[in-house]
Backbone as CSV, one residue per row, in Angstrom:
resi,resn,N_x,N_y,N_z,CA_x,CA_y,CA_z,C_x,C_y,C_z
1,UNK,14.620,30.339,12.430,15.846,29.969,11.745,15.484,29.103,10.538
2,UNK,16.155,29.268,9.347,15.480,28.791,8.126,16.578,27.263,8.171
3,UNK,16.097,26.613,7.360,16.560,25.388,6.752,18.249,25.435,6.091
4,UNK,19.014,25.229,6.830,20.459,25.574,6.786,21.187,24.317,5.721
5,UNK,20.898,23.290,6.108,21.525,22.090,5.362,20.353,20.892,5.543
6,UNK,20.484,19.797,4.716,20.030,18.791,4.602,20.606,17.173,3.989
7,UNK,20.560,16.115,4.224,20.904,14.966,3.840,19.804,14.130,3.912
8,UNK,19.602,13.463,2.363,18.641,12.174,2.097,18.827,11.097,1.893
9,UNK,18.910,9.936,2.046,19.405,8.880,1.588,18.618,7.780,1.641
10,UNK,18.519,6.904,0.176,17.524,6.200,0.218,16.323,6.137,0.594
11,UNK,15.801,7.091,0.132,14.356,7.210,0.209,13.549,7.126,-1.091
12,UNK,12.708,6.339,-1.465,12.082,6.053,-2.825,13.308,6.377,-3.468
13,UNK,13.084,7.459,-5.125,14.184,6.870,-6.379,15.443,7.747,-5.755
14,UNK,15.883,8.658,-4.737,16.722,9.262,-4.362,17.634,8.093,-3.631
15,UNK,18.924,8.151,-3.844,19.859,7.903,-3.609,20.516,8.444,-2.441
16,UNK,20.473,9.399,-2.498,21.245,10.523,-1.889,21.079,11.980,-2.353
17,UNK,20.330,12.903,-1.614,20.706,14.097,-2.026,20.591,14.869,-1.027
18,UNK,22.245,16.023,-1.135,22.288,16.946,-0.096,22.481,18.126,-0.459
19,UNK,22.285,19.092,0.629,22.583,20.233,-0.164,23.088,20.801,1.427
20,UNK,24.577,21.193,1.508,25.638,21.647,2.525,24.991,23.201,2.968
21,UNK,24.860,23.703,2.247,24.319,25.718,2.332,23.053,25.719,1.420
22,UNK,21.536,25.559,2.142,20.397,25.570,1.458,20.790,27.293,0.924
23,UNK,20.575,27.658,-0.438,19.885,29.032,-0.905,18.706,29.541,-0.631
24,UNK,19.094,31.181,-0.210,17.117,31.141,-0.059,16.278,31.250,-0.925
25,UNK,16.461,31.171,-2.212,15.836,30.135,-3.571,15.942,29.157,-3.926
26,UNK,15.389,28.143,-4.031,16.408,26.862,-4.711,14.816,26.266,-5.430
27,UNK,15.170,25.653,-7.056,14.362,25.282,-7.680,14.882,24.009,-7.942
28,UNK,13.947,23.099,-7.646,14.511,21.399,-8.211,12.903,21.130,-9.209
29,UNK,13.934,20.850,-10.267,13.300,20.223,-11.402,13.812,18.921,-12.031
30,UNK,12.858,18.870,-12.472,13.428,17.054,-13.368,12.354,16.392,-14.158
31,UNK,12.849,15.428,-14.839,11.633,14.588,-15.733,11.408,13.674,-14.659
32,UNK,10.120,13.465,-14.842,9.191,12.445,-13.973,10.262,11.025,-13.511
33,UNK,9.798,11.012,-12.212,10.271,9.509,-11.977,11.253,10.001,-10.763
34,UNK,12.528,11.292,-11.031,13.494,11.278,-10.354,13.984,11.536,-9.060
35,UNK,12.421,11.940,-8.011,12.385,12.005,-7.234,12.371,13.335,-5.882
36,UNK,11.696,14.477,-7.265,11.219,15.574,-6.589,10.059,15.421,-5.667
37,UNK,9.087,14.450,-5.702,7.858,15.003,-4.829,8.520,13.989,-3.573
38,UNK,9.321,13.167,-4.150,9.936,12.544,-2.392,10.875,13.435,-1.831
39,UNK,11.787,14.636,-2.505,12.491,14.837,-1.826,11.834,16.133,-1.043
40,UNK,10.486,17.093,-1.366,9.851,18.175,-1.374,9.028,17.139,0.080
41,UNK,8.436,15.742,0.291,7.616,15.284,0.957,8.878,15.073,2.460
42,UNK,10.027,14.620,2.172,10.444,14.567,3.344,11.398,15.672,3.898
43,UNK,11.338,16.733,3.449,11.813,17.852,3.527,10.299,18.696,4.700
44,UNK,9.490,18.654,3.584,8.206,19.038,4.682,7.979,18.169,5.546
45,UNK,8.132,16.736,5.736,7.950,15.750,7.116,8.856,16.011,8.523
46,UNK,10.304,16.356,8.018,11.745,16.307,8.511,11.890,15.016,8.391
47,UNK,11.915,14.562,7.615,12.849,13.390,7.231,14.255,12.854,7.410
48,UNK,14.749,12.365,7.283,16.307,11.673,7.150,17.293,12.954,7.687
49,UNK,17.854,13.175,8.936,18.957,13.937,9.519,18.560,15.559,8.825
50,UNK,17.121,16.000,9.379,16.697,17.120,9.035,16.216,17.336,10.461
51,UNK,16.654,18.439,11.337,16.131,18.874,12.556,14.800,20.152,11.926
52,UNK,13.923,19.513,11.887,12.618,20.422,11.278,12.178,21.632,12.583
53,UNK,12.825,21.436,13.873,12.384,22.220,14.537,13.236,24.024,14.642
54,UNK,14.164,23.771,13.686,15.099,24.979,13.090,14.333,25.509,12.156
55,UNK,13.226,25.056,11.586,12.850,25.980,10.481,11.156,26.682,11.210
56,UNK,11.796,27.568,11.440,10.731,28.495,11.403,9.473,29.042,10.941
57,UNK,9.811,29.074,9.458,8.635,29.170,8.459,8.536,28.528,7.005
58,UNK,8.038,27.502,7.434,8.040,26.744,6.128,6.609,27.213,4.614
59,UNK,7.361,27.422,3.099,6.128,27.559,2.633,6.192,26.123,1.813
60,UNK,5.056,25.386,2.213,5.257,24.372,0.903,3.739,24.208,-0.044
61,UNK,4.128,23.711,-0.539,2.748,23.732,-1.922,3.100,22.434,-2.036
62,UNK,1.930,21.863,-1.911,2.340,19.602,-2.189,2.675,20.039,-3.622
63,UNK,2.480,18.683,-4.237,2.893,18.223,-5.443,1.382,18.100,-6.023
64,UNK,1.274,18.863,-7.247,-0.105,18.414,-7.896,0.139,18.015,-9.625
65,UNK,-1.203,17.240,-9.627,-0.745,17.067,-10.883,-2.498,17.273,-11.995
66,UNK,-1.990,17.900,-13.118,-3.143,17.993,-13.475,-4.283,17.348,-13.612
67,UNK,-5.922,17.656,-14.311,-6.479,16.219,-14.585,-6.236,16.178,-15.854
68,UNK,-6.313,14.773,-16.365,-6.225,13.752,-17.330,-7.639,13.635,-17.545
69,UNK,-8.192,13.741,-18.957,-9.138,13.226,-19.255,-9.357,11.654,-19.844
70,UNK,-10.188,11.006,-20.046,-9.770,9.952,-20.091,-11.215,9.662,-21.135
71,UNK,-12.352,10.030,-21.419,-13.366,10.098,-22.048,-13.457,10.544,-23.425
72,UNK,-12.122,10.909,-23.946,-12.297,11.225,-24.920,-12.137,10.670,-26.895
């Protein structure tokens, strides 16, 4: 059974975010800071009023970030 609904609250810069009827696409984007790799980290943990044992097959890809050179 896939990931039906979810609620976050107060967790790092998230406030609150829910989503009532997950899509079976859903893309979250944003400029830095706003709190995609926390909401992608406790989504894959089961975090905050997420029964993680309903989801069946999870695909997740962490959060990466490129390298920075710094030598130059």
């Amino acid at each position: 059974m896939p990931l039906n609904s979810f609620r976050i609250e107060n967790e790092g810069p998230i406030g609150i975010a829910e989503c009532r009827e997950v899509p079976s696409l859903m893309v979250i984007a944003g400029p830095n800071g706003v709190g995609k790799s926390t909401l992608l980290d406790k989504l894959h943990d089961g975090g905050s009023n997420i029964d993680i044992s309903k989801i069946a097959e999870t695909i997740y890809l962490s959060p990466h970030r490129a390298p920075v050179a710094t030598d130059i």
